[in-house]
C-alpha positions as CSV (number, residue, x, y, z in Angstrom):
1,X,103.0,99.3,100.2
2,X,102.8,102.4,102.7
3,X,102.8,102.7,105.9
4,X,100.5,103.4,109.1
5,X,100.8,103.8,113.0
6,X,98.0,103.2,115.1
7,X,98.3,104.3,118.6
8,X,96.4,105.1,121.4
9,X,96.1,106.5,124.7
10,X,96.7,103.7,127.1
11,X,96.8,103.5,130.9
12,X,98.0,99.6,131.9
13,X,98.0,100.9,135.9
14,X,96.4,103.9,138.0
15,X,100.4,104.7,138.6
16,X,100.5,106.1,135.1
17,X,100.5,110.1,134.5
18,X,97.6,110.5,132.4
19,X,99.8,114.0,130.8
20,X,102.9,111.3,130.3
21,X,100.3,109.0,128.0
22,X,99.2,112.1,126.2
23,X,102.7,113.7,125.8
24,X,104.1,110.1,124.3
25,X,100.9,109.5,122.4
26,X,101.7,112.8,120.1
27,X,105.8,112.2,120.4
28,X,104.8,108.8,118.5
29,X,102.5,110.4,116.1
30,X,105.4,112.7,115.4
31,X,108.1,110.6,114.9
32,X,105.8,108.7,112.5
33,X,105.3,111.9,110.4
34,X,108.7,112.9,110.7
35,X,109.9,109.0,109.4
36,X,107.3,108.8,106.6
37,X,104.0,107.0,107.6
38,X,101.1,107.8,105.4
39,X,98.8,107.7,108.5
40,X,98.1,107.8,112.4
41,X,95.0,106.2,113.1
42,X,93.1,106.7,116.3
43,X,90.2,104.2,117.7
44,X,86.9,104.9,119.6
45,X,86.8,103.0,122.7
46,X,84.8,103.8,126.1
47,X,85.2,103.7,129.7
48,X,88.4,101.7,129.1
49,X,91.9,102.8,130.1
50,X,93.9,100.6,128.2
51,X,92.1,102.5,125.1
52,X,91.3,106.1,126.2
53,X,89.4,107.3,122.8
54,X,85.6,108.9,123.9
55,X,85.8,111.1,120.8
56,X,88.4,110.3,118.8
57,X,87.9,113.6,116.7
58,X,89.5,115.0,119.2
59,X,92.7,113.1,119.5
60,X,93.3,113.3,115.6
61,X,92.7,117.4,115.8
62,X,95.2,117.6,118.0
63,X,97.0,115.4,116.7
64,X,96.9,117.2,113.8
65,X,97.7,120.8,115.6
66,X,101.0,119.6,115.7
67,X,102.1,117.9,112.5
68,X,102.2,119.1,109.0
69,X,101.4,116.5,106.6
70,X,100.6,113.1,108.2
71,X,97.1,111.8,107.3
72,X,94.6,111.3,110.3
73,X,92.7,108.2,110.6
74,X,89.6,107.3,112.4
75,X,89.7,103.4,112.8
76,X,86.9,103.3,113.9
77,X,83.8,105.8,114.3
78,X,81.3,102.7,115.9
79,X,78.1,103.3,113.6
80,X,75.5,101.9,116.5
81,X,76.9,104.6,119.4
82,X,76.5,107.8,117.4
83,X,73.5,109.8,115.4
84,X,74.3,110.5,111.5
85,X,73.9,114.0,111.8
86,X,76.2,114.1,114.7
87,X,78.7,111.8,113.0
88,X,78.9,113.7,109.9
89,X,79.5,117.0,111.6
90,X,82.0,115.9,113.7
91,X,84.1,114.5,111.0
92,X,83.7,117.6,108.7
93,X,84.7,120.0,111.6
94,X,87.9,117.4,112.3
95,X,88.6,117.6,108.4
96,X,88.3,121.5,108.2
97,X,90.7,121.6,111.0
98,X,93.7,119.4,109.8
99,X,93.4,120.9,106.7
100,X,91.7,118.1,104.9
101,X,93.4,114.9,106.4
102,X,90.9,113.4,107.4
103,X,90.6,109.1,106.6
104,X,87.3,108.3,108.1
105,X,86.8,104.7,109.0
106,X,83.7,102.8,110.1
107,X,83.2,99.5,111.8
108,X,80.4,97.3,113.8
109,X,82.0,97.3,117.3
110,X,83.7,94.8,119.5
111,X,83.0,94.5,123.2
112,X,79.4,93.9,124.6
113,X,80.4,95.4,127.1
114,X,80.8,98.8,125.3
115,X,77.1,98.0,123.3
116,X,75.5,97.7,127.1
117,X,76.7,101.4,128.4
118,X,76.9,103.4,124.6
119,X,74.0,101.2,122.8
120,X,71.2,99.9,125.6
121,X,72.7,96.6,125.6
122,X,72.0,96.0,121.7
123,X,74.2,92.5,120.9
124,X,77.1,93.4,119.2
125,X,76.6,90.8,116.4
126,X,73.6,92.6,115.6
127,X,75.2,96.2,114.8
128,X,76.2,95.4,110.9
129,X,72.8,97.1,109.7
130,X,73.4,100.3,111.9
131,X,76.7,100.5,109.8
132,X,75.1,99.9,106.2
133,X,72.6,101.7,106.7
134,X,75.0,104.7,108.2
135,X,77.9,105.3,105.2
136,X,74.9,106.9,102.7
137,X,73.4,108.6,105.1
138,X,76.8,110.7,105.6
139,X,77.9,111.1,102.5
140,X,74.5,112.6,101.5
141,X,74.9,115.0,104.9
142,X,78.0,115.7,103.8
143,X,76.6,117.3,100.3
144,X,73.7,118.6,101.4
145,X,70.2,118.5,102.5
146,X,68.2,115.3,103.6
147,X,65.7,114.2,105.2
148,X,65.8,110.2,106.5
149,X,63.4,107.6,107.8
150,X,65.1,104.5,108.1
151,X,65.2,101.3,110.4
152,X,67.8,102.7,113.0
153,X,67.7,106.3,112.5
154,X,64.7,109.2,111.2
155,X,65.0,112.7,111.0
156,X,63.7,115.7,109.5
157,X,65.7,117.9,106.8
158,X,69.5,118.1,107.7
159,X,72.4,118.7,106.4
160,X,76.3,118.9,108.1
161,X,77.4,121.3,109.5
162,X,80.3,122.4,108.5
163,X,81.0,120.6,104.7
164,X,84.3,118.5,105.0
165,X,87.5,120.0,103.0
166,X,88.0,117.1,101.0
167,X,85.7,116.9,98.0
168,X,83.2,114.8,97.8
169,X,84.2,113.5,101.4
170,X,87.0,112.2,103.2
171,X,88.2,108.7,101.9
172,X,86.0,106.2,103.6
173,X,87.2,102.9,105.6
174,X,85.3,100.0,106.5
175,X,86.3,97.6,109.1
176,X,85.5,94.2,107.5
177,X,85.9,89.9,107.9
178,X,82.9,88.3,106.4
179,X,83.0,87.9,102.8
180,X,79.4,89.7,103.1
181,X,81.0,92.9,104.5
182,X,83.6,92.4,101.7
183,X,80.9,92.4,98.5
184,X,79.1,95.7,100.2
185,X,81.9,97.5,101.2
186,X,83.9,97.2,97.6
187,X,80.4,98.1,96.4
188,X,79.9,101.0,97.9
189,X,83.7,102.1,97.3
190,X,84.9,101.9,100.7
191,X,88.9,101.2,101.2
192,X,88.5,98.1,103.3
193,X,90.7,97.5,107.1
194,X,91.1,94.1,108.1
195,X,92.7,92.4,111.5
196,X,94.1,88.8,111.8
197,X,94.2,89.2,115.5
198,X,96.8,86.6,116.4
199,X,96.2,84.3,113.4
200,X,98.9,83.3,111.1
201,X,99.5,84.3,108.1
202,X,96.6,82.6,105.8
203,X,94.2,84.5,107.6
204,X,95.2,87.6,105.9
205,X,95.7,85.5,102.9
206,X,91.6,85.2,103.0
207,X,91.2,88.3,103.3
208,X,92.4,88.9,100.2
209,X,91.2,86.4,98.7
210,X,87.4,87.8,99.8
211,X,88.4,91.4,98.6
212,X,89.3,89.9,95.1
213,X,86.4,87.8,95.1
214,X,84.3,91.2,95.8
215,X,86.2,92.9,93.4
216,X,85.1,90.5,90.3
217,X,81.6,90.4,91.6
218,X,81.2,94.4,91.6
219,X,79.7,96.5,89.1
220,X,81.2,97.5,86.3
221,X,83.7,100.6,86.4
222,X,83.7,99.8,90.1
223,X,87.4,101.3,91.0
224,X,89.6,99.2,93.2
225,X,89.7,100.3,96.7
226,X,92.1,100.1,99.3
227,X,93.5,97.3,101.4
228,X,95.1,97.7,104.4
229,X,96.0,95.0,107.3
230,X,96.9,95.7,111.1
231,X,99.8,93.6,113.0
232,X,100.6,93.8,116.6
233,X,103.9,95.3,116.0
234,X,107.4,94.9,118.0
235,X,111.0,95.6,116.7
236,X,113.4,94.9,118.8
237,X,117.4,94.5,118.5
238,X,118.1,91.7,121.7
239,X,116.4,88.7,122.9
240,X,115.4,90.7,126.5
241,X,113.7,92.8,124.7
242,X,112.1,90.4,123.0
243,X,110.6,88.8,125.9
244,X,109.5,92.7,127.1
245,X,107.4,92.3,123.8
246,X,106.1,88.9,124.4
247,X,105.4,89.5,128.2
248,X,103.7,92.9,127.0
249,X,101.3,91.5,124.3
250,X,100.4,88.1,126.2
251,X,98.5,90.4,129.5
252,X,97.0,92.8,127.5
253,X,96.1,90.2,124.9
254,X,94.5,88.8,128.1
255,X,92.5,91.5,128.9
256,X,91.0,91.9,125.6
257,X,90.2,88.6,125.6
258,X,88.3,89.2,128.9
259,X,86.7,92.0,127.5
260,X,85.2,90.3,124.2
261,X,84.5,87.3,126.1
262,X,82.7,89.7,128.7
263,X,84.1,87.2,131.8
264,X,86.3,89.5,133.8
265,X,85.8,92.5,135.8
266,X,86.5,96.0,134.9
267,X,87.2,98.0,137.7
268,X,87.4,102.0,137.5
269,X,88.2,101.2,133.7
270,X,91.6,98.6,134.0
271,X,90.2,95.3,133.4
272,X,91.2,92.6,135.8
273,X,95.1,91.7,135.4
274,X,95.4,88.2,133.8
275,X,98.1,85.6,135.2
276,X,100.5,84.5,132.6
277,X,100.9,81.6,133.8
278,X,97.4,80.6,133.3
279,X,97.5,80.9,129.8
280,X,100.6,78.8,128.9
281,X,98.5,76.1,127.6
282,X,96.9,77.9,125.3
283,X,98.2,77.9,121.7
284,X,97.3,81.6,120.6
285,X,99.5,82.9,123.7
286,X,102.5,80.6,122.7
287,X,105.4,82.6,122.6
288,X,106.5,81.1,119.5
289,X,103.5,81.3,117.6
290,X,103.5,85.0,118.5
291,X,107.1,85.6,117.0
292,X,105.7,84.1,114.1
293,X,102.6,85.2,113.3
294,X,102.9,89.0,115.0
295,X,105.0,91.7,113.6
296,X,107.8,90.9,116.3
297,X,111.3,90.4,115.4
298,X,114.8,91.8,115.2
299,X,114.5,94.5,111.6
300,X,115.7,91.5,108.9
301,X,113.3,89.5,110.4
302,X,110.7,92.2,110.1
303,X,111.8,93.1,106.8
304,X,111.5,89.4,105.8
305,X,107.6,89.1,107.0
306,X,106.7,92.3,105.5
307,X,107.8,91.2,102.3
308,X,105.5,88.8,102.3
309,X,102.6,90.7,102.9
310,X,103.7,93.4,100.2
311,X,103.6,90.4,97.8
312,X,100.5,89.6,98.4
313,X,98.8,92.7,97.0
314,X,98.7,94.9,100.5
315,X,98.7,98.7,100.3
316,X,99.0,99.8,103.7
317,X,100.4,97.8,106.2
318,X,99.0,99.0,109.8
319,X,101.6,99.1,112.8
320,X,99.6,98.8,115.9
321,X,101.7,99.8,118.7
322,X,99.8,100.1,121.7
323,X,99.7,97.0,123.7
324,X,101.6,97.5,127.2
325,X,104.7,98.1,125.9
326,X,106.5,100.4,128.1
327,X,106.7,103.8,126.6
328,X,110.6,103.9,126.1
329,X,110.3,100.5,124.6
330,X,107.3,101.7,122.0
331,X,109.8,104.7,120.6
332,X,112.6,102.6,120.3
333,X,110.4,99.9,118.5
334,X,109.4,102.4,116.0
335,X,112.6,104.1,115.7
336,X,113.9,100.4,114.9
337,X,111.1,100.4,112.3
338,X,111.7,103.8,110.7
339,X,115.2,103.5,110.4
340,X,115.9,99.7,109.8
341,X,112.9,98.7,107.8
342,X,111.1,101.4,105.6
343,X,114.4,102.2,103.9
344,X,114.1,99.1,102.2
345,X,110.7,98.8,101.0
346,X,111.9,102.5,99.8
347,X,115.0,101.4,98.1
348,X,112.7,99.2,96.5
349,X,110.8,101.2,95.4
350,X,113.0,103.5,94.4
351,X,114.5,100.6,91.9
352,X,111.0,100.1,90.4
353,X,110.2,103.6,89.4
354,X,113.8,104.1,87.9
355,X,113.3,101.2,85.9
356,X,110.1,101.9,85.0
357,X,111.3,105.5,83.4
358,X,114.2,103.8,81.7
């Protein structure tokens, strides 16, 4: 099991240096390289503070201006707000760039809110077509000419401009929950990102469980793609900071929920703060539920969970850090996690390959 970071430019109050946000932004990104992650992922989010990501392109090129090796990850490019042609230019020229690290990911959307300013108000549960009908479309631009009429999109003969680095394309993610989105994204050989949100454990058991299910339905010679699962993520070494974790999560947690549910106002992109109090009935913002089923935890604790999710078959485990957690606190949480937890999932390894060659 490797790892990732995702992390993004967040503003939780107007009081925050948007140059700080940036500066800690690419210090995390760094220390990730520099402690072994496979990838730092960046999102596409719009006219949202708490996720600053209009282009994401351009975070991951600079991003990757100042690293060497790390992989860049776009998670994700939301099919129903941009043009193919467009799309598959602007991950080429991000590719070319970095030198070939480009991981492209490609999702449906979240916030109607978003779909009402970036999409003329289509519903967001209606954007899975734009996506299917998007991946082939790119990877045809990305080789050469064609010419499209389709449902969503129609255009005369085009091709990307420039070619990506990576040959055929960049490896291709899909963010996926139904088993539906499972069968076409295995399918169409697209490594697969998944999210439990909140939700225990067996949620990412099913998840799983629809990839293998895909898997044996899939043609034949179909090769195995990869899966990866995101955790809000929070290492921490006293119970103070624990509660910084907890208190962090549970108001932006609040926010989100604001935004999906589309009942709280955004105002000059900070969605309306959300009173703790008035959530302590509710069981997904239990404290104790959230130590359990979140990546939060003192390092053996951490190490314990992640076990359990490397058992299960997972190849990339996703640490999300962005959720209010002050900036101090988000370095020494992955510091925690780079030098307290990866070196035993590499000891591990370690083990198996040497037995393995003996």
């Amino acid at each position: 099991m490797k790892f990732s970071l995702a992390i993004n430019l967040a503003r939780t109050s107007p009081s925050e240096d948007m140059r700080d946000i940036a500066r800690h932004t690419l210090e995390m990104a760094q220390m990730a390289e520099a402690g072994g992650f496979e990838i730092v992922w960046a999102a596409e989010h719009h006219a949202l503070e708490m996720t600053i990501a209009p282009n994401p392109f351009q975070q991951l090129t600079w991003i990757g201006q100042h690293t060497s090796s790390i992989r860049l990850g776009l998670a994700v490019a939301v099919a129903a707000y941009w043009h193919p042609i467009r799309l598959a230019g602007e991950a080429a020229l991000c590719d070319l760039l970095t030198n070939g690290r480009l991981e492209f990911g490609i999702g449906c959307g979240a916030y109607q809110r978003e779909f009402d300013r970036m999409a003329g108000g289509l519903k967001a549960q209606e954007s899975v077509p734009y996506m299917i009908e998007m991946v082939p479309l790119l990877k045809q631009l990305w080789q050469g000419d064609v010419e499209h009429k389709g449902k969503h999109w129609s255009f005369p003969m085009a091709t990307s401009c420039p070619k990506p680095l990576q040959s055929p394309h960049p490896p291709i993610w899909a963010a996926v929950r139904n088993p539906l989105s499972f069968d076409w994204a295995v399918a169409n050989g697209l490594n697969v990102q998944t999210w439990a949100l909140t939700r225990d454990f067996g949620e990412v058991e099913s998840y799983m469980q629809r990839f293998q299910s895909a898997l044996a339905k899939a043609p034949a010679g179909t090769r195995r793609p990869r899966f990866a699962t995101m955790r809000h993520t929070g290492v921490y070494e006293t119970a103070a900071e624990g509660e910084i974790v907890l208190n962090s999560f549970r108001r932006v947690s609040g926010q989100f929920e604001s935004l999906f549910r589309g009942t709280g106002p955004v105002e000059n992109g900070f969605p309306a703060p959300i009173d703790l109090a008035s959530l302590a009935h509710r069981a997904e913002y239990d404290p104790e539920m959230l130590r359990t089923n979140l990546m939060f935890g003192r390092p053996d604790g951490i190490v314990e969970k992640l076990g359990r999710y490397r058992d299960l078959g997972v190849d990339s485990f996703i640490y999300y850090a962005t959720y209010g957690l002050p900036l101090e606190q988000q370095k020494k949480s992955l510091k925690l996690f780079i030098t307290e937890v990866m070196p035993e999932f590499r000891r591990e390894q370690e083990g198996l390959a040497k037995a393995a060659a003996d």
